[in-house]
N, C-alpha and C positions, 0 to 999 in steps of 0.2 A: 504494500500500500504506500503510496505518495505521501501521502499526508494533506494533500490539497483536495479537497470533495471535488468529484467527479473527475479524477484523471486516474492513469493507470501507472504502474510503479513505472514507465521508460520515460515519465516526465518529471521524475523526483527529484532530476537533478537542477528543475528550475528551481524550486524551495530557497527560500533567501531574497526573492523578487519583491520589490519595495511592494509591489500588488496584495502579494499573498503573504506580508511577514507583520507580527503585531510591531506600531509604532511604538506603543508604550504599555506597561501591563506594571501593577500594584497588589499586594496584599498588605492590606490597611485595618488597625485596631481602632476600631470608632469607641470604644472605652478610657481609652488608654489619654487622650489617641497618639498614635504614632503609624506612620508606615512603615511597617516591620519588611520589607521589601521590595523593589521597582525597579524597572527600564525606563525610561524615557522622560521621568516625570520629574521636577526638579524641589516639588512643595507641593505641600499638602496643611489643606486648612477645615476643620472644622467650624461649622459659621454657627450652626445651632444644633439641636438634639435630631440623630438621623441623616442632616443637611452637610455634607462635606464638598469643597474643591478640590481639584487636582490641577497642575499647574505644568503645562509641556513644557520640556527641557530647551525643545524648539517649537516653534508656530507649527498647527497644520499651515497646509494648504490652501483649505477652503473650510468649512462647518458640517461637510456633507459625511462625515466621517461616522461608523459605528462602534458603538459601546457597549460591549460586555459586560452583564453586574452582575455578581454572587454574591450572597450574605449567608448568614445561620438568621436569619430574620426570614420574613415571610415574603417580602413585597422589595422590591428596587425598584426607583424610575430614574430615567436619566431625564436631567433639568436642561440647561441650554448648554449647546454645546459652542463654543467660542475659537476662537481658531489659538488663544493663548490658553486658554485652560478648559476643564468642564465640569460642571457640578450633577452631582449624585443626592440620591436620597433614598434612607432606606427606611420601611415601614413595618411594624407588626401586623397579626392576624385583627387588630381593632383600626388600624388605619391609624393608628398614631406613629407618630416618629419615633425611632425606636434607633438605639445605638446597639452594636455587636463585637466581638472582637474578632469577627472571621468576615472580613469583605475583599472580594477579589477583582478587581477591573482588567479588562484587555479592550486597547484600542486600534480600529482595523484603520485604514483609508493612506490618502497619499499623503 
């Protein structure tokens, strides 16, 4: 297997293509908080309960970019997404803002 959905392993060797590689990717303690790990991202800011930034090391491109969100919580939404940074939010099963110590982001685009 490739790695890349829908090709077959004699394309593996393209893997690495700014296309198909994450820009930036974090594992972030919204308790703590602290980003306990990262590629791409230079800061990270907690604004309120749930509500955090993430801050690119460099500019996208453009805004047209996608975000990956995983928590130990119930609910992520990605807020606006900027070409210098992007804010997340993570919620419980009542729809409150809710902090966790296990949130994961990866960001895909040019």
């Amino acid at each position: 297997m490739s790695g890349i959905v829908g090709t077959t392993s004699i394309k593996s060797g393209l893997i690495g293509r700014p296309i198909d590689t994450a820009k930036a990717w974090a594992r972030i303690n919204l308790n703590t908080p602290v980003m306990q790990d990262s590629f791409g991202f230079k800061a990270f800011s907690r604004s309120s309960t749930g509500i955090f930034v993430l801050t690119f090391d460099s500019p996208m491109v453009n805004t047209n970019y996608s975000v990956v969100v995983s928590s130990a919580v119930h609910m992520e939404f990605v807020g606006t997404t900027n070409k210098a940074d992007v804010t997340l939010e993570t919620r419980n099963n009542s729809n409150a803002a809710a902090n966790t110590d296990k949130v994961t982001v990866v960001v895909f685009g040019k």
